[in-house]
DSSP file (Angstrom, degrees, kcal/mol; ACC not computed):
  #  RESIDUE AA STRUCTURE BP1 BP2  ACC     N-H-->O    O-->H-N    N-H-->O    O-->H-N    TCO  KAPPA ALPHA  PHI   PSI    X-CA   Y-CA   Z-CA
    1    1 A X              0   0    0      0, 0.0     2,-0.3     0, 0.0     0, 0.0   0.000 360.0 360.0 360.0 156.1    0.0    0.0    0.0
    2    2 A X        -     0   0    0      0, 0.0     2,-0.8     0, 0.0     0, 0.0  -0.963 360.0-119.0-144.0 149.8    1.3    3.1   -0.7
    3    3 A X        -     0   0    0     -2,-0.3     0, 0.0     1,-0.0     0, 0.0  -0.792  11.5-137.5-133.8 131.8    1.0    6.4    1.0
    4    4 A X        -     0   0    0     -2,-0.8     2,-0.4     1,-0.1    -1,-0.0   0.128  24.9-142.4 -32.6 163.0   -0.4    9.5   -0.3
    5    5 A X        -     0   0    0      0, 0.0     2,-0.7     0, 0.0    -1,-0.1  -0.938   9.7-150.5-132.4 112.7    1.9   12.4    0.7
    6    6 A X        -     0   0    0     -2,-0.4     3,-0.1     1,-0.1    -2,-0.0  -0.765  14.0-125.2 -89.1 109.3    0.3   15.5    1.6
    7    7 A X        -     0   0    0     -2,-0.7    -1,-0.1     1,-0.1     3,-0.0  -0.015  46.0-109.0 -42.4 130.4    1.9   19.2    1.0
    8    8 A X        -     0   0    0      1,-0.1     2,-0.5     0, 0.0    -1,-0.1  -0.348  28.2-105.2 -83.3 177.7    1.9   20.9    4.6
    9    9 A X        -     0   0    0     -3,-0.1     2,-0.3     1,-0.0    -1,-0.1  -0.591  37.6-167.2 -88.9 129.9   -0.3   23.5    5.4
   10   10 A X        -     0   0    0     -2,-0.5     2,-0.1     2,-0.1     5,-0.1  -0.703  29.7 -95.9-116.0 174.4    1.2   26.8    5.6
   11   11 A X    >>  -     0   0    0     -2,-0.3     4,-1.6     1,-0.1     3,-1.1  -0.514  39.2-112.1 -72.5 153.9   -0.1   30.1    6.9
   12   12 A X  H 3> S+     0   0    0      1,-0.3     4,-1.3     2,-0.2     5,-0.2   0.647 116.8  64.3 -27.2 -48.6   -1.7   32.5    4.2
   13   13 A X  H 3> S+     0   0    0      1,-0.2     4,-2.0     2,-0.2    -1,-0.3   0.920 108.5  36.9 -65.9 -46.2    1.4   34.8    4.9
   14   14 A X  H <4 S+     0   0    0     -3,-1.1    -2,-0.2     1,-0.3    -1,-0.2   0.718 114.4  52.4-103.5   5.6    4.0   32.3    3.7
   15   15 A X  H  X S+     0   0    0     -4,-1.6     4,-1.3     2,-0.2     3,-0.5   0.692 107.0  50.6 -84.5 -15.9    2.1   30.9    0.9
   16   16 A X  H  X S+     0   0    0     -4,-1.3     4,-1.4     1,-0.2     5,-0.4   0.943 112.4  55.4 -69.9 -40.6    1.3   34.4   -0.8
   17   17 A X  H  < S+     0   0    0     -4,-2.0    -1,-0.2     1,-0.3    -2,-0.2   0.310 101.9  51.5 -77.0  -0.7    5.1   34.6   -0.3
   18   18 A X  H  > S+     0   0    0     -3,-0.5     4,-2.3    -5,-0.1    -1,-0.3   0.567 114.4  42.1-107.8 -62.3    5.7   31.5   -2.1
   19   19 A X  H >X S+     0   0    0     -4,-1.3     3,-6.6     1,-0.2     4,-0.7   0.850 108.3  61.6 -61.6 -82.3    3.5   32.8   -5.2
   20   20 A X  H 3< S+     0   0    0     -4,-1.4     4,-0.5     1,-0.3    -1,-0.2   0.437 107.9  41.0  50.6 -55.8    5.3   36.0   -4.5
   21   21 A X  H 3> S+     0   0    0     -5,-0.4     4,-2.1    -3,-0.2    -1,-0.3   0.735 110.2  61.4 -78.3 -33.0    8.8   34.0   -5.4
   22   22 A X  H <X S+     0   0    0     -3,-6.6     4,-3.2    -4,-2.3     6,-0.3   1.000 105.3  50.9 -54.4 -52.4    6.9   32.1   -8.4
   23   23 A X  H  < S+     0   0    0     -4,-0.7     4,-0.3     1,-0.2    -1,-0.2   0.672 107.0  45.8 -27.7 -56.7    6.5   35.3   -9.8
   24   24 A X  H  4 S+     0   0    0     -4,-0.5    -1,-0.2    -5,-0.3    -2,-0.2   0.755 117.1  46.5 -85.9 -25.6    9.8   36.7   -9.7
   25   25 A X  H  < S+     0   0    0     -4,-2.1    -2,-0.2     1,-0.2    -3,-0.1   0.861 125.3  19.8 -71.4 -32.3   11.3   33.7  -11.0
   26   26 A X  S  < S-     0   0    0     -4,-3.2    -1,-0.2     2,-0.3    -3,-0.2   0.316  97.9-129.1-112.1   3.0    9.7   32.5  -13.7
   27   27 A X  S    S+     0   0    0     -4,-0.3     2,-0.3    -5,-0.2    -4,-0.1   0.785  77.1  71.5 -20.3  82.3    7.8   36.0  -14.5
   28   28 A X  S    S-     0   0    0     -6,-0.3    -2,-0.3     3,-0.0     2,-0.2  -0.884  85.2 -95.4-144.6 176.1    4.5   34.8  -14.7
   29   29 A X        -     0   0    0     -2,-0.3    14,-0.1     1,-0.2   -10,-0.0  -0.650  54.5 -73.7 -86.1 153.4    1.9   33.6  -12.4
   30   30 A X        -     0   0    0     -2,-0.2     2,-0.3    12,-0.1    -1,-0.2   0.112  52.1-139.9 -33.5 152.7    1.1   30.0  -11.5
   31   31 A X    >   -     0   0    0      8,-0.3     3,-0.5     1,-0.1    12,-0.2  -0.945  13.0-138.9-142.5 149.1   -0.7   28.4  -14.3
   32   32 A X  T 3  S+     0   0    0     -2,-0.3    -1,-0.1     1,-0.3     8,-0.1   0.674 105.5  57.3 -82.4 -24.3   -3.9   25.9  -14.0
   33   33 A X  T 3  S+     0   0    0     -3,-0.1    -1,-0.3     2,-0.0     7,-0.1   0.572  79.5 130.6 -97.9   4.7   -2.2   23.7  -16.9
   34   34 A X    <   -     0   0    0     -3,-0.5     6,-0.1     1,-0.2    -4,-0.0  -0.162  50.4-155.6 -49.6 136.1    1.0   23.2  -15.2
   35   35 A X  S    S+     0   0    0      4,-0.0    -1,-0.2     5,-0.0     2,-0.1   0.779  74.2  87.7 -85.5  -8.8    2.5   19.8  -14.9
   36   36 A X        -     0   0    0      1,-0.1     4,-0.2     2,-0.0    -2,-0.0  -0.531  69.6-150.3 -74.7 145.5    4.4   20.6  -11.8
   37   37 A X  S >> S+     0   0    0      2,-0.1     3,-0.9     3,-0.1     4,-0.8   0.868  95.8  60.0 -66.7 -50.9    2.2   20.0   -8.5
   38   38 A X  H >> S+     0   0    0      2,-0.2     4,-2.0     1,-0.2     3,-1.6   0.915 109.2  43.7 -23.3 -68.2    3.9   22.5   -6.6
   39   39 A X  H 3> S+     0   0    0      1,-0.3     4,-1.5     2,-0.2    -8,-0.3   0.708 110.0  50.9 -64.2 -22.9    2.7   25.0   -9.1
   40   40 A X  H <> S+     0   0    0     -3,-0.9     4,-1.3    -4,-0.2    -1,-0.3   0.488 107.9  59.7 -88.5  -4.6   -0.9   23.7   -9.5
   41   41 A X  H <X S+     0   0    0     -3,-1.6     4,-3.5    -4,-0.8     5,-0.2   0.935 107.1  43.5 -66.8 -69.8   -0.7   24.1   -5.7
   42   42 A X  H  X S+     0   0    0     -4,-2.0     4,-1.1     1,-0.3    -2,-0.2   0.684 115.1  50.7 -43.9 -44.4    0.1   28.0   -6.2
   43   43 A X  H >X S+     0   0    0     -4,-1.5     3,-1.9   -12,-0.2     4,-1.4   0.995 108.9  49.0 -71.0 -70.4   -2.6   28.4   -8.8
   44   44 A X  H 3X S+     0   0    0     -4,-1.3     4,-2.5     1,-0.3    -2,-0.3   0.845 114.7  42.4 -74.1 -22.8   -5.1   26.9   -6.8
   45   45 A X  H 3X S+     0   0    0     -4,-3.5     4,-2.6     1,-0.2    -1,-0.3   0.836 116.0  51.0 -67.0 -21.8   -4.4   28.9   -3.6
   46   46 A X  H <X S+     0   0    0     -3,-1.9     4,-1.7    -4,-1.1     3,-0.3   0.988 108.9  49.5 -48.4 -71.7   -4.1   31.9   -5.9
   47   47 A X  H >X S+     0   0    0     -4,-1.4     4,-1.1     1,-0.2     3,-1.0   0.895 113.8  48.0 -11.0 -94.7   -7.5   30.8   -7.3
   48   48 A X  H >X S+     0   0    0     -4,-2.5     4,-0.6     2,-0.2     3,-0.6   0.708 113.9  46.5 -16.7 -69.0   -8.9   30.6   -3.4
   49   49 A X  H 3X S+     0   0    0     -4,-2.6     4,-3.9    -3,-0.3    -1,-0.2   0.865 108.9  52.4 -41.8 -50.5   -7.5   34.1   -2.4
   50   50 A X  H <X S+     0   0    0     -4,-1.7     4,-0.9    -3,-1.0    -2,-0.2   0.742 113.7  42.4 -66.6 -18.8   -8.8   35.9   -5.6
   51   51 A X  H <X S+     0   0    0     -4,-1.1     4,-0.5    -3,-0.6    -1,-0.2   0.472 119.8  52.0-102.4 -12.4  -12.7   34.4   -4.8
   52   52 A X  H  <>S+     0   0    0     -4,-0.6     5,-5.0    -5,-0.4     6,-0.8   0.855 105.4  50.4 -79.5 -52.5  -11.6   35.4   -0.9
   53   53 A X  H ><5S+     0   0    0     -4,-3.9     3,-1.3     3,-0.2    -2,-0.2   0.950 108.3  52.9 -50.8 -56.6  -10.7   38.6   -2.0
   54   54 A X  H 3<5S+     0   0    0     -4,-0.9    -1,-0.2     1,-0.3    -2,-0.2   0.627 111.9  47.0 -60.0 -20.8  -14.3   39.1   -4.0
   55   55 A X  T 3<5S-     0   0    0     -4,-0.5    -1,-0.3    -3,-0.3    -2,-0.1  -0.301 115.8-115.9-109.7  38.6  -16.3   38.3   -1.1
   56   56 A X  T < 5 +     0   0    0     -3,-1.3    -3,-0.2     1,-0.2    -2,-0.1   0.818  69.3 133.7  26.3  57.0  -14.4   40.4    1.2
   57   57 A X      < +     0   0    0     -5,-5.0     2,-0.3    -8,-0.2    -4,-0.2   0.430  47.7  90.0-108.2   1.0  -12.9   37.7    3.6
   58   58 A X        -     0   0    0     -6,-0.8     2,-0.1    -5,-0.2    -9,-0.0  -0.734  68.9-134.1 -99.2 158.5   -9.3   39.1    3.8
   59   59 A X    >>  -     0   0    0     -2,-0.3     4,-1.4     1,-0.1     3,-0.6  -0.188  33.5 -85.9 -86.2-167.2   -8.2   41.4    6.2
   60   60 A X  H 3> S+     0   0    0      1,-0.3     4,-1.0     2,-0.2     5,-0.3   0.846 123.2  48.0 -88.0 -18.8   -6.3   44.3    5.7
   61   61 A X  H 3> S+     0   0    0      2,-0.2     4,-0.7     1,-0.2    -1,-0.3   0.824 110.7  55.9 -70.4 -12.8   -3.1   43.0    5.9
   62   62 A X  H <4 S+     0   0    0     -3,-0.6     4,-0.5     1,-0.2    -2,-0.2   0.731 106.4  48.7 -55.5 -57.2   -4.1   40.6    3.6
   63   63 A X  H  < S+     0   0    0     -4,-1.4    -2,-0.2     2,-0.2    -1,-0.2   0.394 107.2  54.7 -71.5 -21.5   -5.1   42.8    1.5
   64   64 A X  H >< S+     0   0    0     -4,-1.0     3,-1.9     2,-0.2    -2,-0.2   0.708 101.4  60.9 -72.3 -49.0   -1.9   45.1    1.5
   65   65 A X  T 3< S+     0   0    0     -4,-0.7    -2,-0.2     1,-0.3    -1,-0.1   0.720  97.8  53.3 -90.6 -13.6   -0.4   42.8    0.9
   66   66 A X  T 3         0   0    0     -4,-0.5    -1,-0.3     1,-0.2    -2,-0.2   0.310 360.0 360.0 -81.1  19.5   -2.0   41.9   -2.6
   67   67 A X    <         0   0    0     -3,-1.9    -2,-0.2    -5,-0.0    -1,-0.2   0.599 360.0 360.0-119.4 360.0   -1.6   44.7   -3.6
């Protein structure tokens, strides 16, 4: 049997900060069609933030800090 491995969870600060990095490296954003998991990780939390963002659920630092 073989066993799934699960990314850990990090806080909201050091995963924006992780896209942040994608960003400057590659310049582009995280991409939905990526084969990497890492990166389809980064897209979907991107994804998550931007629909967070539209419903007003971040706070302001949050918010600063997309900006």
């Amino acid at each position: 049997m073989s066993e799934r491995m699960t990314p850990p969870r990090l806080s909201w600060l050091d995963r924006a900060g992780q896209v942040l990095a994608f960003h400057k490296e590659h310049g582009r954003w995280p991409a939905s069609s990526a084969t990497d998991p890492a990166e389809r990780l980064l897209y979907q939390w991107a994804t998550r933030t931007r629909e967070a963002r539209a419903q007003a659920q971040l706070n302001e630092a949050q918010l600063a800090m997309l900006d």
